[in-house]
VOPAGU-2260 file (C-alpha; in pm, 1 decimal, decimal comma):
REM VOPAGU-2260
SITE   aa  ch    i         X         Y         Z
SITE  UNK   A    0     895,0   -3068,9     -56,1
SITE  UNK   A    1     951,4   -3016,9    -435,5
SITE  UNK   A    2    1230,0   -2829,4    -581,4
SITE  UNK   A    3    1204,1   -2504,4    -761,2
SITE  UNK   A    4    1409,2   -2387,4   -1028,6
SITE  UNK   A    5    1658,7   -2071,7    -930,4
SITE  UNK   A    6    1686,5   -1773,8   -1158,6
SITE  UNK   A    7    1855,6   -1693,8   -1348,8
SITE  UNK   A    8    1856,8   -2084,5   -1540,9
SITE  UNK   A    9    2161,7   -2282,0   -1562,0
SITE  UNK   A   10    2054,3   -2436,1   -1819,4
SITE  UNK   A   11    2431,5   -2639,3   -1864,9
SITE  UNK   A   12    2311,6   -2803,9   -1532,0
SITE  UNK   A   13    1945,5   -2870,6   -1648,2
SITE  UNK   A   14    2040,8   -3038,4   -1990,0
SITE  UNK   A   15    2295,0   -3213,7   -1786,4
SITE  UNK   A   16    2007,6   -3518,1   -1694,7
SITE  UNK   A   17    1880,6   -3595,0   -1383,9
SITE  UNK   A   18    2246,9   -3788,4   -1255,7
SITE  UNK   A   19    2442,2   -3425,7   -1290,7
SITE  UNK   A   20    2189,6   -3291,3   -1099,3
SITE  UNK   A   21    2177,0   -3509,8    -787,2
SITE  UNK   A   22    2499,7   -3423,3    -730,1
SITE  UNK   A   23    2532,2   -3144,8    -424,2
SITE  UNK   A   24    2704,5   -2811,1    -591,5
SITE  UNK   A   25    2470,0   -2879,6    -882,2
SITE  UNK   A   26    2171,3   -2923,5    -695,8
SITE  UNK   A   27    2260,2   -2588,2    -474,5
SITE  UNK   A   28    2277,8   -2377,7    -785,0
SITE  UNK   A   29    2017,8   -2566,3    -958,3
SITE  UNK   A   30    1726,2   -2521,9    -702,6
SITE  UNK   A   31    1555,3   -2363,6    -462,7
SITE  UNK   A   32    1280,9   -2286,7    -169,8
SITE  UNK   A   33     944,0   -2232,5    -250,0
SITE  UNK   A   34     991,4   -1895,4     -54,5
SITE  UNK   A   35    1267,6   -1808,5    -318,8
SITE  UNK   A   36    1081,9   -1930,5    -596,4
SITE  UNK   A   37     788,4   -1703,8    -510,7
SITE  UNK   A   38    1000,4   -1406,7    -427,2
SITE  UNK   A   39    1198,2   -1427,6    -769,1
SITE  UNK   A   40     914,0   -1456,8    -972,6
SITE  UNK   A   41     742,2   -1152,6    -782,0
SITE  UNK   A   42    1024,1    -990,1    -868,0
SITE  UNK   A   43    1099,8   -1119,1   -1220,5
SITE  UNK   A   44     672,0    -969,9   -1286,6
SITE  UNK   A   45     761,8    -648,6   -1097,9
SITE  UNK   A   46    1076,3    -576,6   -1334,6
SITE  UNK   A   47     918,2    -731,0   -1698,9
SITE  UNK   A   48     784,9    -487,4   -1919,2
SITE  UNK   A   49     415,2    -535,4   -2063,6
SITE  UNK   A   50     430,9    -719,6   -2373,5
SITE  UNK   A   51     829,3    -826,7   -2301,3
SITE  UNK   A   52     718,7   -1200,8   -2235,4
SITE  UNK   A   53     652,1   -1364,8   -2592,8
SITE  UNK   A   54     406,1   -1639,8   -2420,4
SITE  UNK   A   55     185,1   -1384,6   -2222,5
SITE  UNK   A   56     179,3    -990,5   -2353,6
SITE  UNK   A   57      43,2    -955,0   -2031,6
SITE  UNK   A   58     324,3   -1072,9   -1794,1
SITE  UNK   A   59     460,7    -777,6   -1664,3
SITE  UNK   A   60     391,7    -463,6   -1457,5
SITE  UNK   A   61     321,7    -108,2   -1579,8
SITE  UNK   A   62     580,2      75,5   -1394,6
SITE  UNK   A   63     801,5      55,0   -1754,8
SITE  UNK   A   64     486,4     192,6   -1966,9
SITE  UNK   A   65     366,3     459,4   -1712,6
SITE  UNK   A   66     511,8     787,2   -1771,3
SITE  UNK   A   67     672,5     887,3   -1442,5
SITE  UNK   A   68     581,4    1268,9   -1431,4
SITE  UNK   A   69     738,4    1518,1   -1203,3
SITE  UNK   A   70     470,6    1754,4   -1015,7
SITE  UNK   A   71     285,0    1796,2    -751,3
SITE  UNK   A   72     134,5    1533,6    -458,2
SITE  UNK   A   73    -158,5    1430,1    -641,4
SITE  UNK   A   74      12,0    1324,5    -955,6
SITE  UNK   A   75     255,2    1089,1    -750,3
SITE  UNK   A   76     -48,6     982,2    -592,0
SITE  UNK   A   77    -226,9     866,1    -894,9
SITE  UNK   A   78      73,3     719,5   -1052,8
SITE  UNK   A   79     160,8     490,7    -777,8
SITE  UNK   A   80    -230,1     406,6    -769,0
SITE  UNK   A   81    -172,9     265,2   -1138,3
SITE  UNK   A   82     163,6      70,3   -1050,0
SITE  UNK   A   83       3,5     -54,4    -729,9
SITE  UNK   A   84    -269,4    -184,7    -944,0
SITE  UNK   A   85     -55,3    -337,5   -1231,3
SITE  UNK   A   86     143,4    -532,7    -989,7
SITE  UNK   A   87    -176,7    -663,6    -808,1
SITE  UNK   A   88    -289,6    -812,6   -1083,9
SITE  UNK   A   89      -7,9    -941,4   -1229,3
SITE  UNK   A   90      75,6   -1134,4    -904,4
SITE  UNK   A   91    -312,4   -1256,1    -928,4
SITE  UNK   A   92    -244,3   -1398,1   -1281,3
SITE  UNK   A   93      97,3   -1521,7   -1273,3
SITE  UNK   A   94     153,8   -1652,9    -910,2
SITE  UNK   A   95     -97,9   -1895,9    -846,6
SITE  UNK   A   96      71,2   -2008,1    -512,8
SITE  UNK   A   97      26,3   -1639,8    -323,4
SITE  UNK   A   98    -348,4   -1562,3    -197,9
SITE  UNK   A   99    -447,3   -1220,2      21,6
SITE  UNK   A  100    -230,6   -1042,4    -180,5
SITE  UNK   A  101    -193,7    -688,8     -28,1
SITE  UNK   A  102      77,9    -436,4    -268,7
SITE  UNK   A  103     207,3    -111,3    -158,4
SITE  UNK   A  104     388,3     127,3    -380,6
SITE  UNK   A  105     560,2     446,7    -204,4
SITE  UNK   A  106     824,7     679,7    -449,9
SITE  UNK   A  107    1081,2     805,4    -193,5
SITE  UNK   A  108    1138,7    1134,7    -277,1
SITE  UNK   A  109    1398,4    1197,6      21,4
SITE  UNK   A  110    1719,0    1291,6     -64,3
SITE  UNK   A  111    1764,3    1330,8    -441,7
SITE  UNK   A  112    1683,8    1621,7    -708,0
SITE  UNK   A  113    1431,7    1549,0   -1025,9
SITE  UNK   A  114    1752,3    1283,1   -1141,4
SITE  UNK   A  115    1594,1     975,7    -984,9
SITE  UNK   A  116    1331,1     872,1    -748,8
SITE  UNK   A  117    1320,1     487,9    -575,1
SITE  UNK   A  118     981,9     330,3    -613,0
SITE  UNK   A  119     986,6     128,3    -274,4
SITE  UNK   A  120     740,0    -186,5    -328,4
SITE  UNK   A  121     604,2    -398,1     -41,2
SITE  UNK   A  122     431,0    -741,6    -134,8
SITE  UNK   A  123     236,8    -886,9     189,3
SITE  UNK   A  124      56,4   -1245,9     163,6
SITE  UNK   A  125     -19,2   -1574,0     255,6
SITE  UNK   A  126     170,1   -1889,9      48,9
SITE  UNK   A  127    -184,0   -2110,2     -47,7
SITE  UNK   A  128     -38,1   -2464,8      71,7
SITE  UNK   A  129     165,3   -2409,4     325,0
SITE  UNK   A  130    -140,6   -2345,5     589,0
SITE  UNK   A  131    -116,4   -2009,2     487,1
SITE  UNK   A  132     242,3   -1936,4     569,3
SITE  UNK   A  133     296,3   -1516,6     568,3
SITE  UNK   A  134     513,3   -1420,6     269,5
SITE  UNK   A  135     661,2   -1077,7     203,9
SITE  UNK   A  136     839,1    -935,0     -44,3
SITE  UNK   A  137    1038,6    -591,8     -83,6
SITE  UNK   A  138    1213,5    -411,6    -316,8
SITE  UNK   A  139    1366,6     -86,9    -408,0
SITE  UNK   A  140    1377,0       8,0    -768,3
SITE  UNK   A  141    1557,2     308,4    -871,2
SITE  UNK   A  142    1319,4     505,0   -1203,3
SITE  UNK   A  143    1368,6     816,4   -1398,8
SITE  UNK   A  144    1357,5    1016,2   -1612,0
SITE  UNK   A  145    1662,1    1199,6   -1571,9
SITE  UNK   A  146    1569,9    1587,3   -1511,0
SITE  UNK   A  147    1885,6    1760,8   -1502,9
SITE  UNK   A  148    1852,8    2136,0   -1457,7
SITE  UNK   A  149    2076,6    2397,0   -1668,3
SITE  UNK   A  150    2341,9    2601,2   -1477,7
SITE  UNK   A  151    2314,0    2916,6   -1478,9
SITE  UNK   A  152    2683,8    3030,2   -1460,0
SITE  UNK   A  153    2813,9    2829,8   -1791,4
């Protein structure tokens, strides 16, 4: 089974040569599974801006370009159509080694005023080579904007 880089780099370790690297500690915080691999770049797409990436403008998600509105059902419902979307394809594109790629976005609501919301974002599939081994992926992500209201005793 090949080895797969762990983010962040260490690049010290990688420019090391290929003798450094054998060696245990290095490998350990060198490498990783291809589970790992998959998850991290999932996650490295889900949290990259559009245009970010100077090889690929479109390596990223829209979650940082959307404008996260406050209102009523319907809006939320639209915007986490979009960011649903967005991720969808940029899991297509950029990871080659997921296929039946099924993304949920929910924005929990529960529990907090107009300051911040968490955009809760399930990732079910199937890893291509591995006779289609289930992979999931899930993640929290705390957005904005920041809605404070004004007291009205100051």
């Amino acid at each position: 089974m090949p080895d797969y880089f762990k983010l962040p780099l260490r690049l010290d370790l990688i420019l090391q040569g290929p003798e450094n690297q054998r060696k245990a500690t290095a490998a350990r915080e060198l490498t990783c599974s291809l589970e790992e691999s998959i998850y991290n770049n999932v996650y490295l797409i889900i949290t990259t801006q559009y245009r970010e990436a100077r090889y690929d403008p479109r390596f990223g998600s829209a979650i940082w370009d959307e404008e996260f509105h406050t209102g009523n059902d319907q809006i939320y419902i639209l915007w986490t159509d979009r960011i649903e979307a967005s991720i969808h394809e940029g899991i297509r594109r950029f990871e080659k080694r997921l296929e039946r790629v099924k993304v949920e976005v929910y924005l929990n609501r529960e529990g907090t005023s107009d300051a911040h919301k968490r955009l809760i974002i399930k990732v079910s599939s199937e890893i291509r080579k591995s006779n289609h081994r289930p992979f999931n992926f899930q993640q929290t992500i705390a957005i904005a904007p920041y809605n404070a209201k004004k007291r009205q005793d100051v």
